[in-house]
Z-matrix of the N, CA and C atoms (Angstrom, degrees):
N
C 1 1.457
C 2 1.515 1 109.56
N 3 1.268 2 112.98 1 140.01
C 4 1.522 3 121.15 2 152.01
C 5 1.424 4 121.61 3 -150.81
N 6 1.898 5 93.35 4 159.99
C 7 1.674 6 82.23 5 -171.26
C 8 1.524 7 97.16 6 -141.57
N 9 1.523 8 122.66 7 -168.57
C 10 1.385 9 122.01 8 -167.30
C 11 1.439 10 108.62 9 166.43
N 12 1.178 11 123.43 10 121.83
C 13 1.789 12 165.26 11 173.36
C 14 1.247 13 120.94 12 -96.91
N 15 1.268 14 113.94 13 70.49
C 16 1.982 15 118.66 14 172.52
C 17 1.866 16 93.06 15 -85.52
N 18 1.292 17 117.24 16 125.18
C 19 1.322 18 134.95 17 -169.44
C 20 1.657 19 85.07 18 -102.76
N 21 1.437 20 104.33 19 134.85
C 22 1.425 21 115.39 20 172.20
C 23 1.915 22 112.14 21 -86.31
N 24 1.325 23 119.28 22 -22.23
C 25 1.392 24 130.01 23 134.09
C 26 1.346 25 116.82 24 -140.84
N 27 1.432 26 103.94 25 -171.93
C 28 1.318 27 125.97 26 -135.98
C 29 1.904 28 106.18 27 -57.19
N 30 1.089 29 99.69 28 -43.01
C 31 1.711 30 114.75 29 152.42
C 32 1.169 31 141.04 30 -101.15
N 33 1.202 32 147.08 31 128.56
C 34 1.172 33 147.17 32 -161.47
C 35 1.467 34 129.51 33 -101.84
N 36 1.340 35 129.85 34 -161.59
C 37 1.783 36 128.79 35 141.54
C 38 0.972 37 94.16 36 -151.52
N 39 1.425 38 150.15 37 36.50
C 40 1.904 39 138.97 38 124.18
C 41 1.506 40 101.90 39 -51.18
N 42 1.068 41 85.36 40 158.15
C 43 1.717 42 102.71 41 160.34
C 44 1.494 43 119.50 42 -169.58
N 45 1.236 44 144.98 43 152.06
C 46 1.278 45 133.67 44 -134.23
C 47 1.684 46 87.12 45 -157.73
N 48 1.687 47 139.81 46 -179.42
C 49 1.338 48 118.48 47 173.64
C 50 1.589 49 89.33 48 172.25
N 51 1.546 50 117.63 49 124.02
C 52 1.543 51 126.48 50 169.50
C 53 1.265 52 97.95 51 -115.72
N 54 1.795 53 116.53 52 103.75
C 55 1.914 54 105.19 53 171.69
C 56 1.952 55 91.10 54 -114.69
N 57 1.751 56 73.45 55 140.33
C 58 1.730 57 87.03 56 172.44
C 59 1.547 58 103.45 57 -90.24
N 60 1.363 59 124.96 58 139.62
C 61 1.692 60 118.95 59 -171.23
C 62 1.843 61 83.14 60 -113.80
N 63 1.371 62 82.70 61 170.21
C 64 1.922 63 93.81 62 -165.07
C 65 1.408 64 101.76 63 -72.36
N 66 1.672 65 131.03 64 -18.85
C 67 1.110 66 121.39 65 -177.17
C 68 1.573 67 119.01 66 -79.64
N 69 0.958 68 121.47 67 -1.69
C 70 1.242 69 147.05 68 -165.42
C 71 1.791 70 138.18 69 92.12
N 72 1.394 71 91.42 70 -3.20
C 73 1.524 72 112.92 71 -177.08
C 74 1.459 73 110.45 72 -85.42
N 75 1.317 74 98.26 73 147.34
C 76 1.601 75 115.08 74 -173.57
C 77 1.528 76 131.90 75 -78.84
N 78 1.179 77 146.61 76 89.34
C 79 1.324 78 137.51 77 -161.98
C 80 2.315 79 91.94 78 -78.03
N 81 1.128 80 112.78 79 146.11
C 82 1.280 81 136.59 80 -178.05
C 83 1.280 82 120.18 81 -139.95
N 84 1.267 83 132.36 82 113.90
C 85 1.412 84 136.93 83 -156.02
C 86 1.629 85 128.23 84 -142.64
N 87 1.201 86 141.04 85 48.02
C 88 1.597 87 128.72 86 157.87
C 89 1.320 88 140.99 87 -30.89
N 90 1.149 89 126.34 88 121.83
C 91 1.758 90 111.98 89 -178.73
C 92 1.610 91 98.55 90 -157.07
N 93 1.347 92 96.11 91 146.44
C 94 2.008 93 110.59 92 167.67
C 95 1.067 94 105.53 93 -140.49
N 96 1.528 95 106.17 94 135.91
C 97 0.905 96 137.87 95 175.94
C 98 1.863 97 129.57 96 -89.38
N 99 1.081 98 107.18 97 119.82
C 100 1.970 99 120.58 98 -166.70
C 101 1.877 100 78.46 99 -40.39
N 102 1.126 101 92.66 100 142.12
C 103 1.824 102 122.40 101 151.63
C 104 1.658 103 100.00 102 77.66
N 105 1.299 104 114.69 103 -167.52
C 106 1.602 105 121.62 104 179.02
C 107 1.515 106 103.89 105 -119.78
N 108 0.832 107 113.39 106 175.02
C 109 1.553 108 136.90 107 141.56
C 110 1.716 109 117.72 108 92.27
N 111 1.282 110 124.84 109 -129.47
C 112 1.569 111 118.52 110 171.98
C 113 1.781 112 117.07 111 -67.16
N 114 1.802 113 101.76 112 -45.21
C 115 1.401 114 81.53 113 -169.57
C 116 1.497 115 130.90 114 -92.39
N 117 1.876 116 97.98 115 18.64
C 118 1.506 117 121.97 116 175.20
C 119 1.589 118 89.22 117 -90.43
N 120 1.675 119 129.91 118 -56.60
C 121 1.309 120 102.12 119 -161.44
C 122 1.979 121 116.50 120 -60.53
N 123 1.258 122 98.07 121 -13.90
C 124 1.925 123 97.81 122 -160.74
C 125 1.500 124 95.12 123 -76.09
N 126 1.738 125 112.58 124 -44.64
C 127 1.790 126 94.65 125 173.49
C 128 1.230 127 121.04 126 -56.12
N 129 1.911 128 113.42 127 -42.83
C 130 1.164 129 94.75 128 159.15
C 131 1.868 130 155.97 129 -36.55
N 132 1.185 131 82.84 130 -34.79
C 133 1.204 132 112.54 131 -179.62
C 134 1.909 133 109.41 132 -69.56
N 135 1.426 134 102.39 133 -44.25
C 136 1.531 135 112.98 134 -168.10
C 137 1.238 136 118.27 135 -79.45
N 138 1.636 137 108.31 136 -11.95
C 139 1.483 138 132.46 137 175.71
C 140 1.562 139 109.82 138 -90.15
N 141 1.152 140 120.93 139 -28.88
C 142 1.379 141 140.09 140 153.85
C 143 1.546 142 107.88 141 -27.73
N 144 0.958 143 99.68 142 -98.53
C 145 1.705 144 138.60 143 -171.82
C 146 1.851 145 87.48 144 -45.58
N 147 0.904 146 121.55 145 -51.85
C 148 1.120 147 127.93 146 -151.11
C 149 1.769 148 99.30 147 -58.03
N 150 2.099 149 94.45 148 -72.49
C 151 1.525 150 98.50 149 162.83
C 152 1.809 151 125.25 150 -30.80
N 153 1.573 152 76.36 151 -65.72
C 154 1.899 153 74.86 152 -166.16
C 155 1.867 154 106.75 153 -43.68
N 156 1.334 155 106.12 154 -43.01
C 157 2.051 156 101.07 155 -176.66
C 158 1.548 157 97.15 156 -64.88
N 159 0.996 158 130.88 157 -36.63
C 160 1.593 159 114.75 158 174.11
C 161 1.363 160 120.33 159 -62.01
N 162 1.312 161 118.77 160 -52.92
C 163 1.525 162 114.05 161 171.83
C 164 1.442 163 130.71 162 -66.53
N 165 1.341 164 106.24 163 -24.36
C 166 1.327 165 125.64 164 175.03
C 167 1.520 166 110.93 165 -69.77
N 168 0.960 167 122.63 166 -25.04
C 169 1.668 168 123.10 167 -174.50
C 170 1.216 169 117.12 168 -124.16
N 171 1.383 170 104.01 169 11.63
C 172 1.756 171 115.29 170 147.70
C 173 1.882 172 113.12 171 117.19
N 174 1.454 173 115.60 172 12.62
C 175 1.463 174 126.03 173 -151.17
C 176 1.659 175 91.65 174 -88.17
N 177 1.349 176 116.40 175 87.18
C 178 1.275 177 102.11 176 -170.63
C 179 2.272 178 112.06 177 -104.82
N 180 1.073 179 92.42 178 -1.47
C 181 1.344 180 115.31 179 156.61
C 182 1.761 181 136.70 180 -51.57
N 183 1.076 182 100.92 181 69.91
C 184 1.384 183 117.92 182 -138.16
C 185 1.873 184 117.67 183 -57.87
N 186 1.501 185 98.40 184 -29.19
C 187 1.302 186 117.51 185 172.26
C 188 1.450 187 106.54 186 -102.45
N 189 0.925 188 138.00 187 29.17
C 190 1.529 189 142.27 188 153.28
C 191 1.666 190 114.11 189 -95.10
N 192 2.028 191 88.48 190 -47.47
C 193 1.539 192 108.13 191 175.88
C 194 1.620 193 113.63 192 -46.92
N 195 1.239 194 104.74 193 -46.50
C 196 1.462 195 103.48 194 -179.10
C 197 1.416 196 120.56 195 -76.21
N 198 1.615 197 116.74 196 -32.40
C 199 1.301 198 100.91 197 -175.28
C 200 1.311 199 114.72 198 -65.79
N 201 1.636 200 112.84 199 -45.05
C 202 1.469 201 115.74 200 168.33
C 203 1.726 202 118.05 201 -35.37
N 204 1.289 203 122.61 202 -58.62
C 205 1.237 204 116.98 203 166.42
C 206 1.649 205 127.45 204 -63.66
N 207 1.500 206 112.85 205 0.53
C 208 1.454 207 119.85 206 -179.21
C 209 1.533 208 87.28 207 -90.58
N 210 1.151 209 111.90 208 -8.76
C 211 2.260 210 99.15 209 -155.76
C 212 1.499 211 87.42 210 -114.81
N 213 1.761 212 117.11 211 -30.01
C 214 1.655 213 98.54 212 176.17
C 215 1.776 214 99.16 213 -64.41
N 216 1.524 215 124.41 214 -56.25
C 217 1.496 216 112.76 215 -160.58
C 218 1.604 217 93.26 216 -47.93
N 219 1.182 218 113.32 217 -88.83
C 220 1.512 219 117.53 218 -176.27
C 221 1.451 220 113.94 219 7.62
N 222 1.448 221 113.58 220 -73.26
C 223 1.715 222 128.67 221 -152.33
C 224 1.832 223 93.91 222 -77.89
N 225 1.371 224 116.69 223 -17.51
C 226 1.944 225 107.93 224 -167.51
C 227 2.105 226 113.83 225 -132.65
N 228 1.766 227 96.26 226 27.33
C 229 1.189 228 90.29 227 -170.05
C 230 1.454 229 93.43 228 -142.80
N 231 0.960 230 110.83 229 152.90
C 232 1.943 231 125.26 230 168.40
C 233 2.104 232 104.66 231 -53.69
N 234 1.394 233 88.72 232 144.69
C 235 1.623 234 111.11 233 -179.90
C 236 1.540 235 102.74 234 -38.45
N 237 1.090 236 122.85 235 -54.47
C 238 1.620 237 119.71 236 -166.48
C 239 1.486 238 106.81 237 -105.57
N 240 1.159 239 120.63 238 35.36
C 241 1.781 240 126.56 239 172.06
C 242 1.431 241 98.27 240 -117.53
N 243 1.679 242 104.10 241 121.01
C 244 1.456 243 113.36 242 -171.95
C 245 1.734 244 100.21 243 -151.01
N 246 1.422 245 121.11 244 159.71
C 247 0.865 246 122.08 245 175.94
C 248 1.274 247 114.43 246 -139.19
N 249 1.794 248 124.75 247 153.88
C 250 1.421 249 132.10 248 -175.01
C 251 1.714 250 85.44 249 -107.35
N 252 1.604 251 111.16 250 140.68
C 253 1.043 252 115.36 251 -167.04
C 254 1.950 253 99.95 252 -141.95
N 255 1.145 254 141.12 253 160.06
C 256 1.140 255 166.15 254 -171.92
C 257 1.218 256 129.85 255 -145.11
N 258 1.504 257 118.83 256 96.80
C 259 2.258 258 97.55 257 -168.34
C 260 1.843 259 68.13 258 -133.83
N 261 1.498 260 93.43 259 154.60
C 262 1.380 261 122.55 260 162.83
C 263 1.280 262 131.68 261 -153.75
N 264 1.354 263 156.26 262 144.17
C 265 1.025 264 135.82 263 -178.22
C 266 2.081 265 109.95 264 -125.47
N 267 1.091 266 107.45 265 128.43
C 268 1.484 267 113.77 266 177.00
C 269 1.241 268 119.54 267 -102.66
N 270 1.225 269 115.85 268 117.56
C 271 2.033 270 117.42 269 164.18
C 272 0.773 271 100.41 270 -83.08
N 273 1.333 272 117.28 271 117.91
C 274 1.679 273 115.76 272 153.71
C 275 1.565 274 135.28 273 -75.90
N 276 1.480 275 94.93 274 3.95
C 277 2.069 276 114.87 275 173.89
C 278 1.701 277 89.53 276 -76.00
N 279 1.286 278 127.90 277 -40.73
C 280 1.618 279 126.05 278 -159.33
C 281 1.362 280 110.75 279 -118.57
N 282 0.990 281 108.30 280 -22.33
C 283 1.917 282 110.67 281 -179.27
C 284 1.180 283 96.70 282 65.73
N 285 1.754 284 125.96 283 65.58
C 286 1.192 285 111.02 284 -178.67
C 287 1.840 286 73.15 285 -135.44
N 288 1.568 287 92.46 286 155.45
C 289 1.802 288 111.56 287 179.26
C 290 1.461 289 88.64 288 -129.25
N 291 1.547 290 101.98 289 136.61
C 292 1.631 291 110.74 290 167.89
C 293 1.876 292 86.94 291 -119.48
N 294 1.655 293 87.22 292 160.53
C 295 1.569 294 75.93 293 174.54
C 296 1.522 295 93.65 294 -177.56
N 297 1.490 296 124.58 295 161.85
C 298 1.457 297 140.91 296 -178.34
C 299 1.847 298 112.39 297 -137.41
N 300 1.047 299 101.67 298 132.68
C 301 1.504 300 100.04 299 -172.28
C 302 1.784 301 105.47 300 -118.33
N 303 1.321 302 117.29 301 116.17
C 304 1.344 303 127.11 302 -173.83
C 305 1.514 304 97.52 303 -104.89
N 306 1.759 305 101.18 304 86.85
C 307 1.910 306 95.19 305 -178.23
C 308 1.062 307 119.47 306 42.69
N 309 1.052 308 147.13 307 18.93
C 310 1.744 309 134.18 308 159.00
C 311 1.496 310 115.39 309 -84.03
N 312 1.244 311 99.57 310 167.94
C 313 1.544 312 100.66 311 -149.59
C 314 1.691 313 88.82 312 -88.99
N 315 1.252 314 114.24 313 125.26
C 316 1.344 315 122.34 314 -140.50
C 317 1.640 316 101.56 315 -76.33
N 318 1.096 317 109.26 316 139.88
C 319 2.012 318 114.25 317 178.34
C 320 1.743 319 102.03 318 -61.17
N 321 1.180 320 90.74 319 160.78
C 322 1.274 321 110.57 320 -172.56
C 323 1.491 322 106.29 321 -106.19
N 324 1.356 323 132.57 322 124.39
C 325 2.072 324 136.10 323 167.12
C 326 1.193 325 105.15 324 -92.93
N 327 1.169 326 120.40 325 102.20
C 328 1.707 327 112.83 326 168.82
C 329 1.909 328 96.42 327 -89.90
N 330 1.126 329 95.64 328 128.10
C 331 1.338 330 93.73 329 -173.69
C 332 1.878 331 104.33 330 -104.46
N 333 0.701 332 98.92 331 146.48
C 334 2.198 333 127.19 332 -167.88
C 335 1.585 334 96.93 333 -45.47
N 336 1.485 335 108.84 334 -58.89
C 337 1.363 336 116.48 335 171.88
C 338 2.085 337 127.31 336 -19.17
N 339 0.887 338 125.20 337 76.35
C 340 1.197 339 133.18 338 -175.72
C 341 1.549 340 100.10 339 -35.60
N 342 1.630 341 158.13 340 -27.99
C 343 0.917 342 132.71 341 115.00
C 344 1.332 343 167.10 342 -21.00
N 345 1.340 344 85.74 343 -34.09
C 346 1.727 345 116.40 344 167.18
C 347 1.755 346 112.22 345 -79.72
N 348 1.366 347 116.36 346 -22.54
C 349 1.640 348 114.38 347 -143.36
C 350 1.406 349 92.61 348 -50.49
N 351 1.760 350 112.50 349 -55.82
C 352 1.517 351 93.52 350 -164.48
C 353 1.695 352 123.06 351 -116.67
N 354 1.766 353 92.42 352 67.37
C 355 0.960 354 113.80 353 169.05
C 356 1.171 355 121.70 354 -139.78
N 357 1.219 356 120.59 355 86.52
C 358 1.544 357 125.39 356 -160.54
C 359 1.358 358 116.45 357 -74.00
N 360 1.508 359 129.56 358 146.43
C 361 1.133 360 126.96 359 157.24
C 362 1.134 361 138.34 360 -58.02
N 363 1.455 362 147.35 361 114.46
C 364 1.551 363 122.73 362 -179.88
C 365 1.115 364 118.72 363 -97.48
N 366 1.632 365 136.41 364 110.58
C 367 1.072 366 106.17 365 -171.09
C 368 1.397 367 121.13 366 -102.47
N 369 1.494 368 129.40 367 110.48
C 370 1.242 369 139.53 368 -126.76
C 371 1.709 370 90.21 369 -118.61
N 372 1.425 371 122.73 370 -49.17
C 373 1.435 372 133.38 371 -169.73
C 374 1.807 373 114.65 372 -9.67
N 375 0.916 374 141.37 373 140.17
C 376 1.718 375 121.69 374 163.13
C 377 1.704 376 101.63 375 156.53
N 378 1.475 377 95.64 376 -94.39
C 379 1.980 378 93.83 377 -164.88
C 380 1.585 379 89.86 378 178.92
N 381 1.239 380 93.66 379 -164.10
C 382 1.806 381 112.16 380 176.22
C 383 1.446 382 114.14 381 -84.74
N 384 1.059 383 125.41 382 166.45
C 385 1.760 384 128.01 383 157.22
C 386 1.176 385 118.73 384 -45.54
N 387 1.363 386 103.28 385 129.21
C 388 1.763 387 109.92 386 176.89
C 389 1.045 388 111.58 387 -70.50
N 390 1.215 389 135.92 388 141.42
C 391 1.869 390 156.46 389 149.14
C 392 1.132 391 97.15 390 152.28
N 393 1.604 392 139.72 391 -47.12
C 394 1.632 393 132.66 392 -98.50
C 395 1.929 394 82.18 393 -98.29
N 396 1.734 395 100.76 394 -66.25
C 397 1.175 396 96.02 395 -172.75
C 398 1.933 397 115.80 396 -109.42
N 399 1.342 398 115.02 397 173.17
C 400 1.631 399 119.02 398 -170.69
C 401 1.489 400 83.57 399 -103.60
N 402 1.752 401 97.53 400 149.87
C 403 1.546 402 124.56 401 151.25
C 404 1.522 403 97.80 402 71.22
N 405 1.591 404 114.33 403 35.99
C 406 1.670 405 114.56 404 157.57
C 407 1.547 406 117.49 405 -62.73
N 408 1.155 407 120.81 406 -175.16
C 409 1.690 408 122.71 407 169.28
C 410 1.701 409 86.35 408 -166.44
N 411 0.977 410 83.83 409 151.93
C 412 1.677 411 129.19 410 -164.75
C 413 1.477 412 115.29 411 -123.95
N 414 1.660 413 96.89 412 124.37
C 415 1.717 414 116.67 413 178.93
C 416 2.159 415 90.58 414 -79.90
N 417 1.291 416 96.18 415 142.36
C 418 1.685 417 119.53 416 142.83
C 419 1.552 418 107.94 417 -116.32
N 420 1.562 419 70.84 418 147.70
C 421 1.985 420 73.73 419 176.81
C 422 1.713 421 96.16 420 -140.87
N 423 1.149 422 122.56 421 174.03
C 424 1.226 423 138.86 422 -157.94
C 425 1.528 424 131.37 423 -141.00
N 426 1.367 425 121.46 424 87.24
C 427 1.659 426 130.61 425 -154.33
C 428 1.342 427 96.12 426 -111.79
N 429 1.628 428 111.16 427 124.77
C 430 1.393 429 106.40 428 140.56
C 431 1.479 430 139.35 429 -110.28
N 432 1.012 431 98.16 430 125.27
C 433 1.930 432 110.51 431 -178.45
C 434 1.443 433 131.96 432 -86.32
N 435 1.302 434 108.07 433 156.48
C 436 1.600 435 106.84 434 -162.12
C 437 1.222 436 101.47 435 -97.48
N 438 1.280 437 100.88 436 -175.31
C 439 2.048 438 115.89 437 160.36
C 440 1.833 439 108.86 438 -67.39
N 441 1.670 440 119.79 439 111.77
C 442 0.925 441 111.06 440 146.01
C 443 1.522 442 84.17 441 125.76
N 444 1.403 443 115.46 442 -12.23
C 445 1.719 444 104.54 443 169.17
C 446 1.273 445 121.11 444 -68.91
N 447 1.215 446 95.53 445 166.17
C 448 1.739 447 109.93 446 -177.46
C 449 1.488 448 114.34 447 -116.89
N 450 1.387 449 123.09 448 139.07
C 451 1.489 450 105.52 449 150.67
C 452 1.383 451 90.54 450 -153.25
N 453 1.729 452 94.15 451 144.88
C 454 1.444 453 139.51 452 178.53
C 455 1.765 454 116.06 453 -94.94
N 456 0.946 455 107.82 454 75.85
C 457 1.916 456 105.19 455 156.71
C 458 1.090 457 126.77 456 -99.23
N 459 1.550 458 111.80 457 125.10
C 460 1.133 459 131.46 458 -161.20
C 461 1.725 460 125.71 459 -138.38
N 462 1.155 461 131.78 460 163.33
C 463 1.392 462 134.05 461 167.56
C 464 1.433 463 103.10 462 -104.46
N 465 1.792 464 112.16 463 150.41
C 466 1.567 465 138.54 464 174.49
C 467 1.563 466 94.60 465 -54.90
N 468 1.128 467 133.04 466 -34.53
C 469 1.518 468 113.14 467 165.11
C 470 1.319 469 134.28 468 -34.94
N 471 1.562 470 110.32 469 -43.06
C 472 1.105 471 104.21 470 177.95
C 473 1.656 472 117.65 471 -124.47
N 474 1.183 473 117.49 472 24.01
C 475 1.545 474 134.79 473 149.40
C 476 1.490 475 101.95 474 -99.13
N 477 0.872 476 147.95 475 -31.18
C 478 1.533 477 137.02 476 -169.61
C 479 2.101 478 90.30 477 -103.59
N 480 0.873 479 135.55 478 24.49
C 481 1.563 480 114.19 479 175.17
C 482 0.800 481 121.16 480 -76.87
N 483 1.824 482 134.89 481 128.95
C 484 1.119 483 133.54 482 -161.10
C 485 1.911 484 109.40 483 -100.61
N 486 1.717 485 112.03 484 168.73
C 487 1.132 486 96.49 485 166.46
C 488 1.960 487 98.76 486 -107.03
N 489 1.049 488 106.68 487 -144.92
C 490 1.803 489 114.60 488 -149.85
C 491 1.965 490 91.44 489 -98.41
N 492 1.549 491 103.81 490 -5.34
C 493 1.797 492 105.76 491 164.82
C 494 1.617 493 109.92 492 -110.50
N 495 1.215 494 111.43 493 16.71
C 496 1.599 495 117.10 494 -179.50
C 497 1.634 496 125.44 495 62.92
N 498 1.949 497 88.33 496 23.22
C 499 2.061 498 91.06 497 177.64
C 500 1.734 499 86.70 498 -71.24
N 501 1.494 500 77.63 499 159.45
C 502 1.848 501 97.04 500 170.35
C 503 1.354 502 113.91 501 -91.28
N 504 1.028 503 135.87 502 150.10
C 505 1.755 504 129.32 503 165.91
C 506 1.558 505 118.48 504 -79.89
N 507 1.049 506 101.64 505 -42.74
C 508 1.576 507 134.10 506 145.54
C 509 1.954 508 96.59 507 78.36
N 510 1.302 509 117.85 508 -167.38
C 511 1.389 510 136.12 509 -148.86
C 512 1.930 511 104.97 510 -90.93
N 513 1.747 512 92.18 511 -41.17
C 514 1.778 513 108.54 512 173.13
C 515 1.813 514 103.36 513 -64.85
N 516 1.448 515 132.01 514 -59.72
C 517 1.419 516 115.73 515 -172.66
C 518 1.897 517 90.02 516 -64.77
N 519 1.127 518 119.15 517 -70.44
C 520 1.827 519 97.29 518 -156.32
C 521 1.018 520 112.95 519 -38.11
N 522 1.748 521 139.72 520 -23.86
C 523 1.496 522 117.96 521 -177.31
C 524 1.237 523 85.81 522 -78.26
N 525 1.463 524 140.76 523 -62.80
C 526 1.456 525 124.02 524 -142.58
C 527 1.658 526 111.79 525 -74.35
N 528 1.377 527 119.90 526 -2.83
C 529 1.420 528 113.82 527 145.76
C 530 1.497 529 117.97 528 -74.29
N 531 1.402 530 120.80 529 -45.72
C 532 1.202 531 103.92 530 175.06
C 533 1.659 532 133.23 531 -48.59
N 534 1.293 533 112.69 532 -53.21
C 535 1.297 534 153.35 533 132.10
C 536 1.739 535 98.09 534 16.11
N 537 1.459 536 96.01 535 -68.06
C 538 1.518 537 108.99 536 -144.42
C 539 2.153 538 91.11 537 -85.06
N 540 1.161 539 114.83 538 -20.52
C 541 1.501 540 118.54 539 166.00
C 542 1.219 541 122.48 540 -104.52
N 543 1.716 542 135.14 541 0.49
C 544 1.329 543 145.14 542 -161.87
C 545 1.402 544 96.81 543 -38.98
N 546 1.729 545 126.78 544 -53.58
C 547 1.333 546 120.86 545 -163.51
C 548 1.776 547 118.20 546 -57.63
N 549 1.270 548 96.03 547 -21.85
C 550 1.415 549 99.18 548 -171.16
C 551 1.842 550 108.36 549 -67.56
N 552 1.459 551 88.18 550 -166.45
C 553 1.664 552 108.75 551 168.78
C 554 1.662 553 136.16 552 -71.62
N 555 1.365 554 129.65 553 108.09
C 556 1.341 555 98.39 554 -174.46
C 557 1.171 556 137.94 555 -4.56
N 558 1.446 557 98.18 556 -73.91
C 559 2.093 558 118.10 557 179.36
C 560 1.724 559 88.63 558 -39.92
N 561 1.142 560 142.75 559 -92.93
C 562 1.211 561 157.24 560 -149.39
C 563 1.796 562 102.77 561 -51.12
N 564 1.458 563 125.42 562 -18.89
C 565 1.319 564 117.37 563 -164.99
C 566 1.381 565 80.54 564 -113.46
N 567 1.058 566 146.03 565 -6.62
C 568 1.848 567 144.77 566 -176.52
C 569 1.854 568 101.35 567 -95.82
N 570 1.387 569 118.39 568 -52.98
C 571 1.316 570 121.60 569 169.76
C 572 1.501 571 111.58 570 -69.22
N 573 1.060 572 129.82 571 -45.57
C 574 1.539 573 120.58 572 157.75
C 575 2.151 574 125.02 573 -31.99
N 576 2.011 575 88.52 574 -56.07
C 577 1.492 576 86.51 575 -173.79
C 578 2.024 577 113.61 576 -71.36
N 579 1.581 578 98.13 577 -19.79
C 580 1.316 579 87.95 578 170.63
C 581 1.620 580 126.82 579 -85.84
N 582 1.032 581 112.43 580 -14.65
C 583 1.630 582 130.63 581 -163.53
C 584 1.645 583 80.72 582 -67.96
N 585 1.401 584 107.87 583 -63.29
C 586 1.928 585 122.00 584 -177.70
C 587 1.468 586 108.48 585 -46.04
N 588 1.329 587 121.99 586 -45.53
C 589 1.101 588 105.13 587 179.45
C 590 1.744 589 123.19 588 -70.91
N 591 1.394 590 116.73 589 -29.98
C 592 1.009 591 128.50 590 163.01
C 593 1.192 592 131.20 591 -70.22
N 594 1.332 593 112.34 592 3.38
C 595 1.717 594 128.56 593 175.65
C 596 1.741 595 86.96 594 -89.59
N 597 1.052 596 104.46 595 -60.74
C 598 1.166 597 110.86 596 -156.41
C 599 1.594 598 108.58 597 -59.31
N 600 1.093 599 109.67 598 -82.49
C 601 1.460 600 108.48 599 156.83
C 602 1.329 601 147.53 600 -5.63
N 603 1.343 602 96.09 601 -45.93
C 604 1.906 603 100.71 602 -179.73
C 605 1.298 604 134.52 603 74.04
N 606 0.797 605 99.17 604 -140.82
C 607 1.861 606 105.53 605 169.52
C 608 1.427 607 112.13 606 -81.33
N 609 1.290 608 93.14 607 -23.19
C 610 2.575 609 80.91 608 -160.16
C 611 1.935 610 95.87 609 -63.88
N 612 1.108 611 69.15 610 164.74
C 613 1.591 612 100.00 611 -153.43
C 614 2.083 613 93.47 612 -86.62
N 615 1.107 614 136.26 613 114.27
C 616 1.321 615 152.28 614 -155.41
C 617 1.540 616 103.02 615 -87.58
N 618 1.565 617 136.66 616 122.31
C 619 1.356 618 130.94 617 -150.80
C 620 1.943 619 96.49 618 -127.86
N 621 1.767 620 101.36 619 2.59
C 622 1.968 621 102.40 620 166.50
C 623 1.017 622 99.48 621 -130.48
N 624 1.533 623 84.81 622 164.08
C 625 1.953 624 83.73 623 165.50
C 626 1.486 625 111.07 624 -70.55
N 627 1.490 626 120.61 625 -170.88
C 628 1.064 627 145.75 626 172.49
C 629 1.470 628 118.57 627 -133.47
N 630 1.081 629 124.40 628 133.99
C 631 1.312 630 103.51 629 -172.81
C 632 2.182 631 89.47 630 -163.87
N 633 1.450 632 100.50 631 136.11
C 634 1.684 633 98.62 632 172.57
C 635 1.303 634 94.33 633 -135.15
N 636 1.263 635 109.17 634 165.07
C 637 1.666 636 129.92 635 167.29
C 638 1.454 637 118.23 636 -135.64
N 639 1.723 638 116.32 637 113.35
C 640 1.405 639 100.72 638 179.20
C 641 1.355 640 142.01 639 -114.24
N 642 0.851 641 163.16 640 89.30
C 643 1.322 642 169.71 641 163.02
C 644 1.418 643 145.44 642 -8.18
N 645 1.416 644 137.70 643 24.34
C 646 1.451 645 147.96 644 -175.06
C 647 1.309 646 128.53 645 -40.34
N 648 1.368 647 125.88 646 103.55
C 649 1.233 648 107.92 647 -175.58
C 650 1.404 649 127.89 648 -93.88
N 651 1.097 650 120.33 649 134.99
C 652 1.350 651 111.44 650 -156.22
C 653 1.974 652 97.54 651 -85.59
């Protein structure tokens, strides 16, 4: 696994998250937060804390996990403060991914399968964005993956980065950078997709965060 948070200023509302749980399975987590600046990073922050005490004390119920965190934003944040959220958890004894998607712009599975390469998975399954409305419920869904898959979670920061004429880099080049290093190492397929975006990009000056998380299966 690897992951990485370029803040477009000094504070953000990405947030990115690798928790090891005592059983040996992996909790994996993306989320952005509506607006910029301090009072995007503190929800961030409150969504944080929040996960980690849920997983930490055994809440392994993945669409419960979220609604509970759909009813904390809701009940402690202003009308139009909402967040796109991503939690998943991976065993690596089974190569099995559980996972819930709260509106985020859904990760991508490139699966190992030389048939599959360029047909990515989306994994979209879950509900709406947490804060907006009370008493949502939430799909889990349940993937198992092989030796040699990939998955990419990420924030519109760094699929939407613009250059200084407002082209997009968009969702088609980051897979086909990924794509073009799959064999390698996480670390090495995460510095690849940003290096690309920054090829691409140029000089103009970047106004979200960016933030990816990657996934290798061994």
């Amino acid at each position: 696994m690897a992951g990485a948070c370029r803040l477009a200023q000094g504070v953000g509302g990405d947030y990115y998250d690798m928790i090891e749980l005592e059983d040996g399975r992996l909790g994996l987590a993306v989320g952005d937060v509506s607006g910029k600046g301090i009072s995007a990073a503190l929800l961030m922050a409150s969504l944080r804390a929040c996960l980690r005490t849920m997983t930490l004390v055994g809440e392994m119920d993945l669409a419960k996990l979220m609604q509970n965190m759909n009813t904390l934003v809701y009940e402690s944040s202003a009308s139009n403060r909402y967040a796109t959220f991503f939690f998943s958890i991976y065993d690596p004894s089974t190569r099995k991914l559980q996972y819930v998607n709260a509106g985020h712009n859904p990760p991508f599975l490139l699966r190992a399968a030389a048939s599959a390469a360029l047909e990515p998975v989306r994994l979209e399954a879950g509900g709406p964005v947490i804060g907006l409305l009370p008493n949502i419920l939430y799909e889990e869904r349940l993937l198992a993956l092989e030796p040699g898959d990939l998955l990419l979670a990420y924030t519109d920061g760094i699929s939407e980065a613009m250059t200084e004429s407002d082209e997009e880099w968009n969702e088609e080049r980051m897979l086909l950078a990924a794509q073009a290093v799959r064999q390698c190492s996480a670390e090495h397929i995460l510095r690849t997709v940003f290096a690309a975006a920054d090829q691409f990009t140029g000089n103009a000056l970047q106004h979200d965060d960016m933030t990816l998380l990657v996934l290798k299966v061994n």
